[in-house]
Structures are given as structure tokens and as C-alpha cells.
ZAMARGU-4260 file (C-alpha; in steps of 0.2 Angstrom, whole numbers, plus 5000, padded with zeros to 4 digits):
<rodrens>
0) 5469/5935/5550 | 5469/5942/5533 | 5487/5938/5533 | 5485/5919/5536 | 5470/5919/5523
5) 5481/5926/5510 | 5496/5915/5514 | 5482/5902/5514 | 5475/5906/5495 | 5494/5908/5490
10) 5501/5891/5497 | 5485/5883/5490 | 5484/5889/5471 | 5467/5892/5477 | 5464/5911/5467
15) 5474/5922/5457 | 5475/5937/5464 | 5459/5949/5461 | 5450/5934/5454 | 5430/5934/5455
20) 5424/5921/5464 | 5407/5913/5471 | 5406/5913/5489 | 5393/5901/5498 | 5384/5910/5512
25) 5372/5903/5524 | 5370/5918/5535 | 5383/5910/5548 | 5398/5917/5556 | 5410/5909/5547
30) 5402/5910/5529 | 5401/5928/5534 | 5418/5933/5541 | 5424/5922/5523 | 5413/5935/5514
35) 5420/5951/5522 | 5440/5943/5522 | 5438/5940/5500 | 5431/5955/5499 | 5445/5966/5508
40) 5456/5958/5499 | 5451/5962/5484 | 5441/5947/5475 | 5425/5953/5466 | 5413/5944/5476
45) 5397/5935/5471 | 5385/5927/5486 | 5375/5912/5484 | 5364/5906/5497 | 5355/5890/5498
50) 5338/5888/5508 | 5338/5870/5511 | 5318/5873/5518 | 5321/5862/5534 | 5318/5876/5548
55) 5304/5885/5541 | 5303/5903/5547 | 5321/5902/5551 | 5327/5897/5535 | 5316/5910/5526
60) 5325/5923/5539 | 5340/5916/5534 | 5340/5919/5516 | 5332/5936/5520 | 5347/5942/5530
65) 5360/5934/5517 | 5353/5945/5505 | 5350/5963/5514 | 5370/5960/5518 | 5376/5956/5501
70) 5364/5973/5496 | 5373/5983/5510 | 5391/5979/5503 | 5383/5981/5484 | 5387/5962/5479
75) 5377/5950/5468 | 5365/5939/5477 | 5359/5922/5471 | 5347/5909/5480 | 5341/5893/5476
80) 5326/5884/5490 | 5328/5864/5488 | 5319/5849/5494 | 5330/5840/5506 | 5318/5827/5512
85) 5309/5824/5497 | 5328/5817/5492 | 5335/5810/5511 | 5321/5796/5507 | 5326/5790/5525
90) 5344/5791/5523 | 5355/5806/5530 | 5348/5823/5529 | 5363/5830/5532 | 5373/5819/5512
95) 5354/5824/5502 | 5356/5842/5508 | 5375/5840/5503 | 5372/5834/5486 | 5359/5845/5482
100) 5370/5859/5487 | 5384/5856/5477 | 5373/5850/5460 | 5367/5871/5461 | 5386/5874/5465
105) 5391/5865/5450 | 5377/5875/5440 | 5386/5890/5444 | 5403/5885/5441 | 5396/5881/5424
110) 5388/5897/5422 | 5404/5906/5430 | 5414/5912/5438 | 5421/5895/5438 | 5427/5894/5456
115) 5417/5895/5473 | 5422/5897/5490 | 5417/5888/5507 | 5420/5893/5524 | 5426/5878/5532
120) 5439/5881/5544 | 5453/5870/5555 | 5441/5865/5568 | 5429/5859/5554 | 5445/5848/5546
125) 5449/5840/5564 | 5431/5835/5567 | 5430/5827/5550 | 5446/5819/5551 | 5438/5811/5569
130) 5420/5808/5560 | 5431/5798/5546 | 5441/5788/5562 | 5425/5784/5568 | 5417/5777/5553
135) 5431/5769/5547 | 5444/5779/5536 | 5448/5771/5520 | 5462/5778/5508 | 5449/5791/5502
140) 5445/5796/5522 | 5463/5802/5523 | 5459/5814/5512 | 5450/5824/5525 | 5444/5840/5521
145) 5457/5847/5507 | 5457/5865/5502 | 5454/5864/5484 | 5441/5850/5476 | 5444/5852/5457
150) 5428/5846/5448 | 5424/5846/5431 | 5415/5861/5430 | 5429/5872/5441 | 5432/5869/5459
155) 5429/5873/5476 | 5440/5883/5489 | 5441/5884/5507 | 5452/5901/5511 | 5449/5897/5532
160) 5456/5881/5532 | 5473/5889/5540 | 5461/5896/5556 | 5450/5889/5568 | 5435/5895/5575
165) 5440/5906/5588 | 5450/5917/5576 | 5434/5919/5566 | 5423/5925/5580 | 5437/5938/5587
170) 5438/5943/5568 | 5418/5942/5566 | 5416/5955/5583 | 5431/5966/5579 | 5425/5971/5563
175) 5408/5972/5568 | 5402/5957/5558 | 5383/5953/5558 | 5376/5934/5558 | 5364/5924/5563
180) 5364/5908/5575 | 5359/5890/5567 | 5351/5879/5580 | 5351/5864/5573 | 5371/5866/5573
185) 5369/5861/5592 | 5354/5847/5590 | 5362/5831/5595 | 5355/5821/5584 | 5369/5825/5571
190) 5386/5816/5575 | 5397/5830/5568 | 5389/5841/5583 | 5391/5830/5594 | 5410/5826/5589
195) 5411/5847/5590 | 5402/5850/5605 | 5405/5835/5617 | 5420/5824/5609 | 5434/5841/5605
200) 5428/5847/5619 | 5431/5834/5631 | 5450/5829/5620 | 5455/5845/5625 | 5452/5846/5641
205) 5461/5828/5641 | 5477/5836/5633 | 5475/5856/5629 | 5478/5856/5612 | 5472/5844/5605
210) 5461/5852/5593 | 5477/5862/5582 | 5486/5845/5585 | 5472/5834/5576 | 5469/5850/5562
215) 5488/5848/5558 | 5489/5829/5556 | 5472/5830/5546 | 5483/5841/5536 | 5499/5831/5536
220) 5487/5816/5533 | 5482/5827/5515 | 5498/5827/5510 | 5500/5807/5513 | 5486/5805/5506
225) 5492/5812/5489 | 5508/5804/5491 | 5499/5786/5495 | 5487/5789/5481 | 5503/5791/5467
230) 5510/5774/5472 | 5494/5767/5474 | 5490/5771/5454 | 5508/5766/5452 | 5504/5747/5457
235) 5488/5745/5450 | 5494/5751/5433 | 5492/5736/5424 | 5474/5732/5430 | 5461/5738/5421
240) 5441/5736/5420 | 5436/5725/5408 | 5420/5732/5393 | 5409/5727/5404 | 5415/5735/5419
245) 5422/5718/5428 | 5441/5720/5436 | 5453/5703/5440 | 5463/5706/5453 | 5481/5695/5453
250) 5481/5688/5467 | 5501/5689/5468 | 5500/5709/5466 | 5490/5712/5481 | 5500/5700/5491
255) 5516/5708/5484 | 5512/5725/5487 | 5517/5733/5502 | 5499/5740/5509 | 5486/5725/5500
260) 5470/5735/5510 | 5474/5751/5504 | 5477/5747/5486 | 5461/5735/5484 | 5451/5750/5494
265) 5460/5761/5478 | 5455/5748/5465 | 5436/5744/5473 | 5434/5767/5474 | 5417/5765/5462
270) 5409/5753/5475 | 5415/5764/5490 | 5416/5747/5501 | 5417/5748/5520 | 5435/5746/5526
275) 5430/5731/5536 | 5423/5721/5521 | 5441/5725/5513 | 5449/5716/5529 | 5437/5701/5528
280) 5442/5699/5508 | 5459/5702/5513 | 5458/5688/5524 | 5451/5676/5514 | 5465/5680/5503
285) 5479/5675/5514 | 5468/5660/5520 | 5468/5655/5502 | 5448/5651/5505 | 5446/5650/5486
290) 5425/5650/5482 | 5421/5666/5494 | 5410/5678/5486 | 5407/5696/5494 | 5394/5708/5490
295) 5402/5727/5488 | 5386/5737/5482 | 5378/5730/5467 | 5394/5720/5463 | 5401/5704/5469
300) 5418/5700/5472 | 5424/5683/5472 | 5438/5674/5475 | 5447/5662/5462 | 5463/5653/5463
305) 5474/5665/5456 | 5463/5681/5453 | 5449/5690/5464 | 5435/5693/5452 | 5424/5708/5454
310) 5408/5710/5442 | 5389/5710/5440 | 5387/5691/5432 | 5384/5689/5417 | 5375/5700/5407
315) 5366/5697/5390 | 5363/5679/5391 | 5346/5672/5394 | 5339/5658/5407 | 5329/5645/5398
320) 5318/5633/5411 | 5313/5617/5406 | 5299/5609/5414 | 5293/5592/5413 | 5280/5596/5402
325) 5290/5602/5391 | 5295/5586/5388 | 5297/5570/5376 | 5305/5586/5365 | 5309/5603/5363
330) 5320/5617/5361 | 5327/5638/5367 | 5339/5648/5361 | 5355/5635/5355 | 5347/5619/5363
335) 5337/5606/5359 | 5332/5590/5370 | 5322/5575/5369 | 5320/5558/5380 | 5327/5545/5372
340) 5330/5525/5377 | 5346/5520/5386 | 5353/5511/5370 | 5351/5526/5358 | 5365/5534/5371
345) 5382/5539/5360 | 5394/5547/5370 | 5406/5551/5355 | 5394/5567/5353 | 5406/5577/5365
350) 5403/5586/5377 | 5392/5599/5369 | 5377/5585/5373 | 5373/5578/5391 | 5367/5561/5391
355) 5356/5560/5408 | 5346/5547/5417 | 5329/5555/5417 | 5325/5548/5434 | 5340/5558/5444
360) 5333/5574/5439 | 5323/5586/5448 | 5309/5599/5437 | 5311/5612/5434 | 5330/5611/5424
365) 5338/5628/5422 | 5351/5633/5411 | 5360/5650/5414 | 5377/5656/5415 | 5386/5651/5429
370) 5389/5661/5442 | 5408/5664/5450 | 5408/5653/5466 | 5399/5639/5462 | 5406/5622/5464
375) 5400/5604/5455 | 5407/5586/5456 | 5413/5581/5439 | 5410/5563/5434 | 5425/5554/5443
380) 5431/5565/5457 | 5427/5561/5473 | 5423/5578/5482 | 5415/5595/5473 | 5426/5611/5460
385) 5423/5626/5458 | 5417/5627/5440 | 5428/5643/5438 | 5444/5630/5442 | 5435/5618/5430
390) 5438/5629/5416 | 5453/5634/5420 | 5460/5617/5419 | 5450/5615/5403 | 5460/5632/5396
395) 5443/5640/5392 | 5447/5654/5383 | 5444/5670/5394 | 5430/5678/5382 | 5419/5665/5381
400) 5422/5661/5401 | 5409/5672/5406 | 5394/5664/5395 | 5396/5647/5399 | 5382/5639/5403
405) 5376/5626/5416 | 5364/5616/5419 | 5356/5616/5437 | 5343/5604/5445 | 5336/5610/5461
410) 5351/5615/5470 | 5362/5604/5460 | 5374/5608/5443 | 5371/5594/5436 | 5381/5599/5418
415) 5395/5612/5413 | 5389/5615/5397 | 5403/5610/5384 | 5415/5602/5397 | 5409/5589/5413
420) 5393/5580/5418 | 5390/5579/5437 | 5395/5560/5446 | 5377/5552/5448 | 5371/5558/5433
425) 5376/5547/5419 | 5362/5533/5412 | 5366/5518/5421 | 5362/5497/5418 | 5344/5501/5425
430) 5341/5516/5414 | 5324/5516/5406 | 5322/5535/5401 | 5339/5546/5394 | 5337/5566/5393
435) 5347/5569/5377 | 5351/5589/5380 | 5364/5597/5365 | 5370/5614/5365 | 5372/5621/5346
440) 5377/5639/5349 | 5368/5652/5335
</rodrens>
């Protein structure tokens, strides 16, 4: 075993020989067995053990056994108690004791030695490869488990990645290893467990087997992974995030490219959509179902004629209300309105002033930005446009898109600020009252 560990840490880059390193130790077997194969051969070893307070006694017992054995092999011993539930907040224990974890990891990166070793083994990469089937893999799932993370503050190793769990209890008992038992690593409740204790179990009693042939192709799927993710930056070179963090997607470049789900799952990585929302955008793409808008986290994603369009709407401009008691006259921000009679309408103003019959409109009038998605029927046509197409046809320039405003009456846009009035809007023969609304920008 030491062998395979060695070939293991070689193959990898993971240490340079003799090269101090952190090793994380929750009192386990396969922590254990990790802390006793880097240190025969030959890496100055520092533990740290983190007591994530969730079993109580046992968990105290825990860290007290961590410790007397890194006293008995003369080694370093660090150990940190965190609030897991105090962070969960009602979503998975298992990712808030996770991230706490690895944010005292990275503190001791930091403080050096600037590398720290898990014990993760090969069963542990074929049950997460299944866990990532189950949930939906993404281009990030094939990733798996791989046996070196680099972060910013050094990176994280896994020297057991090349043996599976067997090997480390024959090595655990040969050499007279001590560990302690984690219940909770049989409690139901948790998928992983039940994936390692009722789903391997029952694949390979299906085909023996089965569990080295899914730890190879979790590893082979690394390898594609790396290989996918090189082309993926390839095609997606030339899109990048506007200043304000939006991203246009060409249309023709996701149809073009020769995995379109796996390259917009590359391009949407920040918002970590579900696979499944990427297959119902993907298929509203090839439907051409300009209009549809998706919500990936606190972003939406919607879809114009040439482009998919991902950003937070606009930001920075104001809403300015106006209600009917606001009225014969006043004035926010760059407009100004006033009722006026029929005959005092000019339309040689432009379109930078709506001329409306005041009867038409429903209180409260809002202007705001508008909002990718939203449609209107321009005086003239006979069925609705989406206002992004609007502009488009009107060759809005691209930086001034965004804080266009509109003018909306109930449900109803009734006026693209600067371009088209709404058909049923404009002052007719029996027009008594005109809302004269202009827009002076500051």
C-alpha cells in the first residue's frame, strides 16, 4: 500500500518528497491509516482535527483521541470546534459542516504549511461520482472527486485516492492502527451512506466489480473533464461579462458548438444552474421561443432574437410613480407632465414626449426600466413586440439599451420612452383631456 500511495503522490504532483504537510484527522480509519502512510514515508506531519459539535460526548471523544495519538507519534496537534447548525439554517448539514471545514483549512494553508491532506479514498470517488448521476452531473460533476484542489491559499491532496476501503482496513489492522467508529456514517438519513451502504452494495452483488469499474471511470471521467473544460474556454473565448456583471450569449455560437449544454453550463458556472434548467433553455433556443425568461439564482436569463441575455435588470435607475393626484402637473427625475386640451397636441415633439388621451389610462403610471422579455403593441401593428426587438429595429445603441425607460399602466406599456406609443393610446376626435408626458434626460 505504501507503494500505490507513493506512486499515487508521484503521478499526482501532489508533494515534493519530504515536504511538510497538514493532514486532516477526524479520528477515523481512513484519516488514521493517511496519517501513519505520510508519516513512514517521510513527510513532517501536522494534524488538525475539526470537532464539528453535532454528536456531543462523541465528538468531544473524538477530538480527545485525535490528539493523545498525534502525542504518541510526537506530532503537532491542532483543533478548531464549529457551529454547524447555527450555519445549515435548515439546508444540508452535511455542505455547512463542509464549508466551515475548509474556511479553517484555508486558514491554515495561509498560515503554512501551505498544503493539506484528506483521506478520501476510491470508494469514496465512485460513490460521489453516483451522488453527482443522481443529482444531475453538470460539466463541473464530471470532475468528481480529483486529487489535488488548488486554491488560492495552497491546495488540498488526496494520497488514498489509488486504494479503496478494504486496503485501508487490512492496512489499518496489520499495522495495529487505533480508530474510532462514527455512527452517523451508517444513519440513513444522509444519501452518501445510503449510496455506500445499500446502492454499491447491491451494484456489486449485480456485477462483482462494479465498485473498481465506477472508481476507474470517475477517474477517466477527471481526465475528460479537463480535456472538455480546455475546449469549453476555447469556444467561449470571445464572450465575456459585461461591467455590470450581464453576459450575451450568440445565439449562433451555442447552436454551432458541438456540446451547446455543456458550454452554456460552462458559461452560467457563477449561478451553478441545475442541468435541467440548462435543457429547458436549450430548448427554447432551438424552438426559437424568442421572449422566454428563466430564473438561474438571483439572475434572469432571457431569450432574444439573436442573443441569450443573462443579467440582474437594471440597476441604478430609479422608478418614478405617478398618481392621479399628482396631477394637472408635475415632475421626477428627467420628466415633466401636464394635462393639456386635445388641440394643444404637437406631435413634431418627437418621440421623447407622449401625447396620451387621459381617459385610456389606468393610476398609478409607472416609469422604470424595462425589463428583458416584455412585449408592447406599437401604434400601427396589429399583434404585440418585444421591446428588446423594438430597439433593435430602432438601432439603439447597446449602452444606453439597458436604461431605457417605459411607461407602464396597470399591466400595460403603454410608451417606449424615446421610440413607440402603444396602439389605443393616442388622443382621438373625442379627446377632452391629453397627458402631455416629455422625457429631458439630466
Amino acid at each position: 500500500m505504501l507503494a500505490e500511495v507513493r506512486r499515487t503522490i508521484r503521478r499526482e504532483a501532489m508533494l515534493k518528497s519530504g515536504e511538510p504537510v497538514w493532514v486532516a484527522v477526524s479520528g477515523g480509519v481512513d484519516s488514521m491509516v493517511l496519517l501513519h502512510v505520510l508519516h513512514c514515508l517521510g513527510h513532517p506531519v501536522q494534524v488538525a482535527h475539526v470537532d464539528h459539535g453535532l454528536r456531543g460526548a462523541e465528538s468531544d471523544a473524538d477530538r480527545a483521541f485525535v490528539e493523545a495519538q498525534a502525542g504518541k507519534l510526537g506530532l503537532p496537534f491542532r483543533a478548531v470546534r464549529v457551529d454547524v447548525k447555527s450555519v445549515a439554517d435548515g439546508s444540508s448539514v452535511q455542505m455547512a459542516a463542509r464549508q466551515l471545514r475548509y474556511q479553517w483549512f484555508k486558514a491554515l494553508l495561509r498560515e503554512g504549511p501551505p498544503v493539506i491532506a484528506l483521506g478520501h479514498h476510491a470508494d469514496d470517488r465512485a460513490e460521489t461520482l453516483l451522488l453527482h448521476l443522481l443529482r444531475g452531473i453538470g460539466a463541473r460533476g464530471w470532475n468528481g472527486m480529483p486529487a489535488v484542489t488548488r486554491l488560492e491559499e495552497g491546495r488540498v491532496c488526496r494520497p488514498l485516492l489509488g486504494v479503496g476501503r478494504k486496503e485501508i482496513a487490512a492496512y489499518a489492522a496489520a499495522h495495529g492502527i487505533a480508530f474510532r467508529e462514527d455512527a452517523s456514517n451508517r444513519d440513513p438519513k444522509y444519501l452518501r451512506n445510503r449510496v455506500r451502504n445499500e446502492l454499491v452494495p447491491f451494484l456489486e452483488d449485480l456485477r462483482p466489480g462494479a465498485r473498481n469499474a465506477l472508481a476507474h471511470s470517475a477517474e477517466a471521467l477527471h481526465g475528460l473533464a479537463r480535456t472538455a473544460s480546455r475546449q469549453l474556454e476555447h469556444e467561449a473565448r470571445t464572450i465575456r461579462p459585461g461591467t455590470d456583471g450581464s453576459l450575451s450569449v450568440p445565439l449562433k455560437t451555442l447552436k454551432r458548438s458541438a456540446a451547446p449544454q455543456l458550454l452554456l453550463l460552462h458559461l452560467l458556472r457563477p449561478d451553478s444552474p441545475h442541468p435541467d434548467l440548462v435543457v429547458r433553455i436549450m430548448e427554447a433556443v432551438e424552438s426559437g421561443a424568442t421572449g422566454s425568461r428563466f430564473q438561474i439564482g438571483r439572475r434572469w436569463a432571457t431569450l432574444d432574437r439573436e442573443a441569450l441575455v443573462v443579467d440582474h435588470g437594471p440597476v441604478g435607475f430609479p422608478t418614478f410613480t405617478i398618481f392621479r393626484e399628482h396631477l394637472p402637473q408635475g415632475s421626477a427625475g428627467p420628466f415633466k407632465w401636464a394635462t393639456v386640451l386635445a388641440s394643444n397636441v404637437d406631435l413634431g415633439e418627437g418621440m421623447n414626449t407622449a401625447w396620451l388621451d387621459l381617459a385610456t389610462l389606468d393610476f398609478p403610471l409607472v416609469l422604470r426600466p424595462w425589463r428583458h422579455g416584455e412585449r408592447m403593441r406599437p401604434i400601427g401593428l396589429r399583434g404585440s413586440k418585444l421591446i428588446s426587438d423594438i430597439l433593435t429595429d430602432g438601432h439603439a445603441d447597446s449602452s444606453t439599451k439597458p436604461g431605457t425607460y417605459v411607461l407602464a399602466s396597470g399591466e400595460r406599456i403603454i410608451w417606449l420612452v424615446g421610440h413607440r406609443v402603444a396602439e389605443g393610446h393616442s388622443p382621438a376626435a373625442n379627446t377632452k383631456e391629453v397627458l402631455r408626458l416629455a422625457y429631458r434626460p439630466l
